[in-house]
N, C-alpha and C positions, 0 to 999 in steps of 0.2 A: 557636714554630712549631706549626702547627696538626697536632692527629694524624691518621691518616687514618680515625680513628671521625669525629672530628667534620669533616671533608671530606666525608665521604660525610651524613653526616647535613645537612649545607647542599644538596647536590644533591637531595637527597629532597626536604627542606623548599620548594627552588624548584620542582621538576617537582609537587609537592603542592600551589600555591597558585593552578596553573591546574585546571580541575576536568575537562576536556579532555587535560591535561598538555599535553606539548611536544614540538616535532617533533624528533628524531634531528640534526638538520642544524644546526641552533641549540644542541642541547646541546655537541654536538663542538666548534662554534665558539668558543661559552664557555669551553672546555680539559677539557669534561668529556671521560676515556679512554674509550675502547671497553673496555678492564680493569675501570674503575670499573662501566658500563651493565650487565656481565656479571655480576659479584658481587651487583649490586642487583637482576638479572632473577631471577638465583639464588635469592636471598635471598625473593623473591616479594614486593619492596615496590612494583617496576614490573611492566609487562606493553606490549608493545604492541599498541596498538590502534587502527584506521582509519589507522595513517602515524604515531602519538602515540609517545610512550613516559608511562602514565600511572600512578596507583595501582590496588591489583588490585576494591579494593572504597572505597567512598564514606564506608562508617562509621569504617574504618580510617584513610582520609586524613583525615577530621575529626577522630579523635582526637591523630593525632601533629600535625596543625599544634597542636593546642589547648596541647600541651606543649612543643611545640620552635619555633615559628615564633619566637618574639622572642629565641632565642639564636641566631638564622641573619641578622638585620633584614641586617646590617652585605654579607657574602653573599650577600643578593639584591638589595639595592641595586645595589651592583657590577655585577649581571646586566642587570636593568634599565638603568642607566645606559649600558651596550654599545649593547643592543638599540634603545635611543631616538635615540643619537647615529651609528647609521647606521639607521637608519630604513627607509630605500628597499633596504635589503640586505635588510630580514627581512618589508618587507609584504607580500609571498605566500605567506610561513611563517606568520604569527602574526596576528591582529587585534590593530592595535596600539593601541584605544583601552584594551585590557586590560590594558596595559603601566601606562598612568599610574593607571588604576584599582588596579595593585597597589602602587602608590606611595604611596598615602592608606592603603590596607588595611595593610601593614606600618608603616604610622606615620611613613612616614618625608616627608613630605608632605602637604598639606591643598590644599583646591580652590584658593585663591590663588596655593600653591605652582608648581603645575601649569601654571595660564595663563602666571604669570611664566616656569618655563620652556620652556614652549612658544615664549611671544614671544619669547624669549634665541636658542632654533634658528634661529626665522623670520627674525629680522634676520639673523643671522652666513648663512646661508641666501642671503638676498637682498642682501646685500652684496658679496656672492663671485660673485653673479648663478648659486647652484647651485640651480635652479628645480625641479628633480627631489624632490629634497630637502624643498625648502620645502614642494612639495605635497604630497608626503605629513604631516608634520607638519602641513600646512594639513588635509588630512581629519581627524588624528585629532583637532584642538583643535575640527573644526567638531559632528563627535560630539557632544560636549561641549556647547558653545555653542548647538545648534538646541535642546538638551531647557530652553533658559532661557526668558522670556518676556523681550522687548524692553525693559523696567522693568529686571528684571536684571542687564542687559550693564556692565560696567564700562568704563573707557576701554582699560582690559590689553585685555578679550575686544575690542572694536573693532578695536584696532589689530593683533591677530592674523588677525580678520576680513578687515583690510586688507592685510595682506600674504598670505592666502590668495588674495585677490582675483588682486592681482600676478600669484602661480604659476598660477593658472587662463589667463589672460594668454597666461603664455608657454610654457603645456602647450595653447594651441588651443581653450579651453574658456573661450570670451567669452560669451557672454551668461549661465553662471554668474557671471562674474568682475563684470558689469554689475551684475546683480542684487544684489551685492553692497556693491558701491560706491551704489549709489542708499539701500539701505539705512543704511546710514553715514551719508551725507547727511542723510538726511531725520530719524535716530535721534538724533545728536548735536549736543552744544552747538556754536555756530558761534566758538567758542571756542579749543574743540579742535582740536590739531594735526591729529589725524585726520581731521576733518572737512574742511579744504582740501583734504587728500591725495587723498581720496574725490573731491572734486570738480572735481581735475586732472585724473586717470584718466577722469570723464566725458566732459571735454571733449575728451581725444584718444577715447573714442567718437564722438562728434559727428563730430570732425575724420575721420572712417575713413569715417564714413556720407554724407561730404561736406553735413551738415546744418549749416553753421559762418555763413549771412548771418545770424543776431541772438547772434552769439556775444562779437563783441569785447568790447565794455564788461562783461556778465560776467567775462571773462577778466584786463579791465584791472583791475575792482577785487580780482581774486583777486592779480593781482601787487600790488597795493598795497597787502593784507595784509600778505604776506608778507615783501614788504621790510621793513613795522613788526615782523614777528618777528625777520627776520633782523639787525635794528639792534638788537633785543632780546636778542639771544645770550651769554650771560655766561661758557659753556665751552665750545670748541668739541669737547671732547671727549666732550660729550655725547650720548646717541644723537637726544638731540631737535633736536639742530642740523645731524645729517648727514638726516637726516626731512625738515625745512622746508628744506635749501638741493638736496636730492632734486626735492622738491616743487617748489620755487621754477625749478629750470631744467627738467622736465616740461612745467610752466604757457609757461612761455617760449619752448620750442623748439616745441611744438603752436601758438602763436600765429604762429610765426614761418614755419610749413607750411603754417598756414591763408592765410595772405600770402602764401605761396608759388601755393596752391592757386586763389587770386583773382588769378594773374596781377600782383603786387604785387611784382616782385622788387626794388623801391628800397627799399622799406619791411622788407620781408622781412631784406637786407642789414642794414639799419640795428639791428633786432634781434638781428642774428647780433654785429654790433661792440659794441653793448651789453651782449652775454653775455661774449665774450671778453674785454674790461676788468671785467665783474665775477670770472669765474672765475678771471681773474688775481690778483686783490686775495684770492681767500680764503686767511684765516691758515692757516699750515703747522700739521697735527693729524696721528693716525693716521689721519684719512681719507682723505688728500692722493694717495694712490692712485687712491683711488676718483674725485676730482675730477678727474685728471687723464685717467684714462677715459673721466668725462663729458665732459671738451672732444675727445676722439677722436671720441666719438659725434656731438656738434653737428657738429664738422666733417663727418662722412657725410651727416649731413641737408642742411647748406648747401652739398655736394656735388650731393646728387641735387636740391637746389629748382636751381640754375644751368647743369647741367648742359644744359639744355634750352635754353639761350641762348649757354651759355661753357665748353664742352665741353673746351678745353683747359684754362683755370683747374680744370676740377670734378677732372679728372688729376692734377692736381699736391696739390688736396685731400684726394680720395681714398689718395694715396699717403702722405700728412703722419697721416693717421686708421688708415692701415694700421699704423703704426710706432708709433701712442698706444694703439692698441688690443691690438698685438702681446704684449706685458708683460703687460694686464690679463686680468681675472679675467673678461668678458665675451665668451665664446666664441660666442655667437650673433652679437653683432655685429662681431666679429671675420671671422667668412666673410661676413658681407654686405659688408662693405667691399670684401673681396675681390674676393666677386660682381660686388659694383659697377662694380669696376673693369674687370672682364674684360668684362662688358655694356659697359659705355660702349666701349672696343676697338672692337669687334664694331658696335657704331652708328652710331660717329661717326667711326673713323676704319679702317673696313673689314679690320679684322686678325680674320678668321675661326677663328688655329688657336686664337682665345679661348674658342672654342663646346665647346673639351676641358676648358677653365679651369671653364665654366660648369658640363658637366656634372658634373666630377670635383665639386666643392662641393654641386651638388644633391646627389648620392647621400650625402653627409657631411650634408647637414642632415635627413636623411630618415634616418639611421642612429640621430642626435643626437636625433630625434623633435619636430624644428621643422614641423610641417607644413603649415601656410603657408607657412612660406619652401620649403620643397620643393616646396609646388604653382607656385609664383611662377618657378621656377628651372626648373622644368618650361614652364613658358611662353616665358620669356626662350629658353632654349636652341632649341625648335621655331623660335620666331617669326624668330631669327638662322637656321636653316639655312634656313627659306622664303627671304628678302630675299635669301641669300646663292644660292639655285637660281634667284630669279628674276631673278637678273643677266644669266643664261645663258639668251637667248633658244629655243634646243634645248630645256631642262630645259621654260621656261614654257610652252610650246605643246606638252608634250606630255602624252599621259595620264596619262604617268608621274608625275605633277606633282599628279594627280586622286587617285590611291590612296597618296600618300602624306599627304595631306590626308585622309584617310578613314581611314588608320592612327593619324594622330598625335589625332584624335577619339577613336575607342575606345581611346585611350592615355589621354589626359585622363580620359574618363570612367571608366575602370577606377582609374584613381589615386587622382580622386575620391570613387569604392565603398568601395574597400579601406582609404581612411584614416577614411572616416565624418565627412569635411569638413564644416563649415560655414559655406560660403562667404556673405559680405556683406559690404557696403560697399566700399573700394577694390580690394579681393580679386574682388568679385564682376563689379565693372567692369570691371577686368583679361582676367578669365573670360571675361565675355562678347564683350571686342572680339577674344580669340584665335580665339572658336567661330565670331564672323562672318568674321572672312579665310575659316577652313577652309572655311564654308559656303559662301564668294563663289567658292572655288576650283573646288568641288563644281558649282558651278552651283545650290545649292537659295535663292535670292534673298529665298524670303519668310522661311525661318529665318533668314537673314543680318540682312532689314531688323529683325525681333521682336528679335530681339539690340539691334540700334543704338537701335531706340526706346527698351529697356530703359534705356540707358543716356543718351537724353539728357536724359528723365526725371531720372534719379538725379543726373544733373552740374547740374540747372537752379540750384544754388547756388554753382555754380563757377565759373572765369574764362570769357571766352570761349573760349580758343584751345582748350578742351575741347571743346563745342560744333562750334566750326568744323570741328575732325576729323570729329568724328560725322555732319553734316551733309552733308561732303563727300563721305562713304565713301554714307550715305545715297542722296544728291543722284545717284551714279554709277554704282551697282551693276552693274549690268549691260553697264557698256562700262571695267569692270576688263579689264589687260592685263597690268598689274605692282604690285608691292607695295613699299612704300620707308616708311622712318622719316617721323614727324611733323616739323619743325625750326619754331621762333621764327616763321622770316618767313612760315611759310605760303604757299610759292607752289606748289600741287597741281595737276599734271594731271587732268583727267577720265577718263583711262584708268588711273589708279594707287589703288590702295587704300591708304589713309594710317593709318601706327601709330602709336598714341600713346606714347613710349619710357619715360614716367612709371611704370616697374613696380616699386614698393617699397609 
């Protein structure tokens, strides 16, 4: 049992190895007393200073590490180790590339060490889908990794690279997360696992920017990699086979949206039944959770690609992906399904009190810090209560109809401020076909038509029935009377402004 001279001398030795010291709130966490802080302030080996608790002088902390640090290693390890494996608890206490930096300085680690555990976080991180998590660890290993030169990088620092990328992702912060992935690509052996992975996460860029007419055959020969890895798989308990069959249904389900996105939905199908006979046949691992998430997830997508033609099949999908996803570890797409469902309600089969379904889930995704999906959830919810006032001939004809479209603008754009969005791609599409209703409602025609052009610009890679909307809404402006969902057969009044219900 440790006496409490040398208790106290481990806390010293720890609060001594930052030269800064350490803030009050971290130490108590650690178990250090308010008893103990007291004796040491006493004693004049601490002091605090700017919010620290630190040593009183610089000459003095360098002497007592000089003799006491390697009889504390074991002691501050322990501390470290806390502090690294909740991460997102302490990064607005502590700079936490300081943490692994003291990891090598006590000896108890070297720079390999480090990457390795870093990637150790990142995975179990992104496996559990705790993206919070992962990004921070993603900042502190990228610390690290930018002071390399590109010669450097080992396949460890890539793949950490790569899973930073991921959290950027799904903290709202793409065009780091792009920049990231191209580098990858263009850095790595085409060998390397990571390398595909890089070049999956490309293509669902592309697929978002609706840049996808010369994408196939890249894509197809990415799957034909991949299946030679995944016939190459010798344990499936390895992290590099939940990596490539990750990878492998990524590559799949973006090819199978870009089919979607081209008006393809026989073709689209047919990849969706070729995933589900393959994710059936994967052998039972400890991953089997996770795969079993991922078919909750496909099922969402070949929810919302049908939905626009077989709105009651997408219901029954939706609800089969609500109950796969229910168990798992993927809480982001967990409320989208939800979302999903309560939107389609609301679209196709005019059940309004969904629009509470809708909002209740926005404010959780915006709490959760999804902010995409909160901006998107923010559209959905307006766009249902418009459709649902302009049913009521009263509401549409009257002014009343005009300032509420004028509100729900400076609502948009306020949300838009305050989160520092950066909207693009299918996002930005979305955006702009909400801004042209408001504007058509408004009366200001020429903002309205600058919107739609924007937009048929951006779809010119897309199927028609994308187009057709835009054109129509285009084509009418001005002898708008009512507002209604897009549907399949496309048969549009000239006096209706046509939604496109595609909002994911």
């Amino acid at each position: 049992m440790k006496s409490a001279t040398q208790n106290l001398l481990e806390i010293v030795s720890f609060i001594y190895l930052f030269e800064n010291g350490l803030p009050y709130e971290i130490l108590v966490d650690l178990g250090v007393s308010n008893e103990q802080i007291s004796i040491l302030k006493k004693e004049q080996y601490i002091k605090y200073s700017f919010g620290n608790l630190k040593s009183f002088s610089k000459l003095y902390r360098n002497a007592f590490l000089k003799e006491n640090l390697q009889k504390c290693t074991d002691y501050i390890a322990k501390c470290l180790d806390i502090i690294s494996n909740n991460a997102s608890k302490y990064e607005k206490l502590i700079f936490l590339p300081d943490i692994y930096t003291k990891y090598i300085e006590i000896g108890k680690g070297n720079e390999l060490n480090v990457s390795v555990n870093l990637l150790e976080h990142m995975r179990q991180y992104s496996y559990v889908c705790d993206y919070k998590n992962m990004y921070v660890h993603g900042q502190t290993a990228y610390y690290f990794l930018n002071q390399k030169d590109v010669e450097e990088l080992s396949e460890t620092d890539y793949m950490i690279l790569f899973y930073y990328g991921i959290s950027l992702l799904h903290c709202d912060r793409k065009r780091g997360a792009i920049e990231i992935f191209r580098k990858i690509k263009n850095n790595t052996s085409l060998e390397l696992n990571v390398n595909i992975m890089a070049s999956c996460e490309l293509y669902n860029n592309l697929y978002n920017l609706f840049q996808i007419s010369h994408l196939e055959g890249e894509i197809l020969i990415s799957l034909a990699d991949l299946k030679r890895k995944i016939n190459s798989i010798k344990d499936e308990t390895d992290y590099s086979a939940l990596d490539i069959r990750i990878a492998y249904s990524t590559c799949m389900n973006r090819y199978m949206m870009i089919l979607f996105m081209q008006d393809k939905i026989i073709d689209a199908t047919k990849i969706f039944k070729e995933y589900v006979m393959y994710n059936n046949d994967i052998p039972a691992s400890q991953y089997s959770y996770k795969y079993h998430s991922m078919m909750g997830e496909w099922l969402l997508d070949y929810a919302r690609g049908i939905s626009w033609q077989y709105p009651a099949c997408a219901k029954k999908l939706y609800n089969i992906s609500i109950e796969l996803l229910r168990n798992g570890k993927n809480k982001k797409r967990y409320l989208l399904a939800q979302m999903d469902l309560a939107f389609l309600q609301c679209v196709y089969f005019d059940k309004y009190d969904e629009i509470n379904t809708i909002h209740s889930i926005t404010d959780t995704l915006k709490t959760d810090n999804y902010i995409n999906e909160y901006f998107r959830g923010i559209i959905r919810e307006k766009l249902c209560r418009l459709v649902q006032y302009f049913k009521d001939p009263h509401i549409a004809n009257s002014e009343g109809i005009i300032t509420i479209a004028q509100k729900y603008k400076e609502e948009a754009l306020t949300a838009e401020l305050d989160s520092m969005l950066y909207i693009n791609g299918r996002l930005a599409y979305q955006t702009r076909m909400y801004f042209s209703v408001l504007a058509t409602i408004i009366k200001n025609f020429a903002e309205a038509s600058e919107y739609l052009d924007q937009n048929l610009r951006v779809t010119s890679e897309a199927g028609a029935s994308f187009k057709k909307i835009i054109t129509h809404n285009l084509k009418n402006l001005k002898q708008i009377e009512h507002i209604e969902w897009g549907t399949a057969n496309g048969c549009y009044s000239t006096h209706t402004f046509i939604l496109d219900p595609r909002i994911w």
